[in-house]
C-alpha positions as CSV (number, residue, x, y, z in Angstrom):
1,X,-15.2,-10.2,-6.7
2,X,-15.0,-6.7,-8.0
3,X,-12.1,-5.1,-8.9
4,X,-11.1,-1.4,-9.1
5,X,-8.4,0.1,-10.3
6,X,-6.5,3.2,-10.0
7,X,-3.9,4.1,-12.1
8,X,-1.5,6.9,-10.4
9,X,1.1,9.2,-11.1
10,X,2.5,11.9,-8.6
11,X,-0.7,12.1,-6.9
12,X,0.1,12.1,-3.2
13,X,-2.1,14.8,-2.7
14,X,-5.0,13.2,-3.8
15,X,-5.0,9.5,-3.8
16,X,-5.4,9.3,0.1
17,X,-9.4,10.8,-0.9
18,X,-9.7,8.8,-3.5
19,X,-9.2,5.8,-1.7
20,X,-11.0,6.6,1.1
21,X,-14.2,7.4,-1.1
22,X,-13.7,4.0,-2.9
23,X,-13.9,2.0,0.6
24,X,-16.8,3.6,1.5
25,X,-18.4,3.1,-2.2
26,X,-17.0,-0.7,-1.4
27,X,-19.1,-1.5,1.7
28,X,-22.2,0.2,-0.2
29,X,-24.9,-2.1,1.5
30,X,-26.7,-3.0,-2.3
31,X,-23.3,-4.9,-2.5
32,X,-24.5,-7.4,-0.2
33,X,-20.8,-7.9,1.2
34,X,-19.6,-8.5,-2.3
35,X,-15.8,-8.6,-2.0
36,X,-14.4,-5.6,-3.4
37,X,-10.6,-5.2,-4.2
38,X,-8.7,-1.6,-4.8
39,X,-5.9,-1.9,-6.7
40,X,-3.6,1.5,-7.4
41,X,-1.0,1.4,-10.5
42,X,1.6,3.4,-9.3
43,X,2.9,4.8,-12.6
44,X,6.3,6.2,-12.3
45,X,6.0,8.0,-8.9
46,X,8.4,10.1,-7.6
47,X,6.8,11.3,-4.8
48,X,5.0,10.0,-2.0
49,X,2.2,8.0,-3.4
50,X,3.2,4.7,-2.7
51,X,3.2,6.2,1.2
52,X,0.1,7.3,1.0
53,X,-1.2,4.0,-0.8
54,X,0.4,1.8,1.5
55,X,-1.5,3.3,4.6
56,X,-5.0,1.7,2.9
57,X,-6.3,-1.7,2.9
58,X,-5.9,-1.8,-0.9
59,X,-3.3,-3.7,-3.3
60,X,-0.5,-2.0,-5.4
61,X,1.7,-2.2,-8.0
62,X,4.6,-0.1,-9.4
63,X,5.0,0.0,-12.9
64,X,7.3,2.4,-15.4
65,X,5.1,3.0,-18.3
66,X,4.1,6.7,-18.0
67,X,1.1,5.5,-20.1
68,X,-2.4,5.8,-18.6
69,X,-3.7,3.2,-21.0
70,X,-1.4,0.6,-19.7
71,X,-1.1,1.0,-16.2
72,X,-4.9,0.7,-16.3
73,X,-4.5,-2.5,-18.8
74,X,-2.0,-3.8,-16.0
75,X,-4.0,-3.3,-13.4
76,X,-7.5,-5.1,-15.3
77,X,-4.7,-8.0,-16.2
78,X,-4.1,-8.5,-12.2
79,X,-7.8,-8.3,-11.2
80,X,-8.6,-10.7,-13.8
81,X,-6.1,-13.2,-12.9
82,X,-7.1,-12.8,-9.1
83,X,-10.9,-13.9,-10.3
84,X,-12.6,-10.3,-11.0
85,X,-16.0,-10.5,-12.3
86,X,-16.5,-7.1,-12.6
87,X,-14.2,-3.9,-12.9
88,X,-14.1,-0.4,-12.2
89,X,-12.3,2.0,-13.6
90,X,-11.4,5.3,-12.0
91,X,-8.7,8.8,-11.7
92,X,-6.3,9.0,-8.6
93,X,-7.7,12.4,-8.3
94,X,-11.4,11.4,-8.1
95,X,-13.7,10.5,-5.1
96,X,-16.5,8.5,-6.4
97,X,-19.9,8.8,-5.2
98,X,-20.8,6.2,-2.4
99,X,-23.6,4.2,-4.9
100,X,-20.9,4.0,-7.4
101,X,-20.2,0.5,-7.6
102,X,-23.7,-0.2,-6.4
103,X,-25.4,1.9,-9.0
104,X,-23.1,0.4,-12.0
105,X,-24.3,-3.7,-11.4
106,X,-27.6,-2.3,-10.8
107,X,-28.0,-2.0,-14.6
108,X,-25.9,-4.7,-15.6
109,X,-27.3,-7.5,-17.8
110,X,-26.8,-11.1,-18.5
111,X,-26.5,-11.1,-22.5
């Protein structure tokens, strides 16, 4: 499984494109049906991103950090614990090319 995350704060008026760019990155066809969770850290929000958010298929979280870093380090803890082999790291006010995903395992290695 692959796991992105997303940490967020007050972005309600960008997460929706975000996410909808990451689905589409997510069913990239190099992917081979590779399960791909989204998972948006909802930083201290105190507007309506977690309405936004809870319109996708993705997974969230709220947490009260108002620390990028951490939210991010929260979000890589979950995906890891769920059985992430891979992870993804992107803004809530960011749509990622479609080949994203597909063009970062492309040049992965096994060291």
């Amino acid at each position: 499984m692959i796991g992105i995350i997303v940490p967020a704060h007050n972005e309600e008026a960008t997460i929706g494109h975000c996410i909808e760019s990451l689905l589409v990155a997510a069913a990239h066809p190099r992917l081979q049906g590779e399960d791909v969770q989204i998972f948006i850290v909802m930083d201290a929000c105190t507007d309506a991103t977690g309405d936004v958010v809870a319109a996708y298929p993705v997974q969230s979280i709220e947490v009260n950090y108002q620390n990028v870093g951490r939210s991010r380090a929260a979000g890589a803890d979950l995906q890891i614990q769920q059985g992430a082999r891979w992870l993804a790291f992107t803004d809530a006010d960011t749509a990622v090319p479609v080949s994203w995903l597909a063009d970062q395992l492309r040049f992965q290695t096994d060291a």
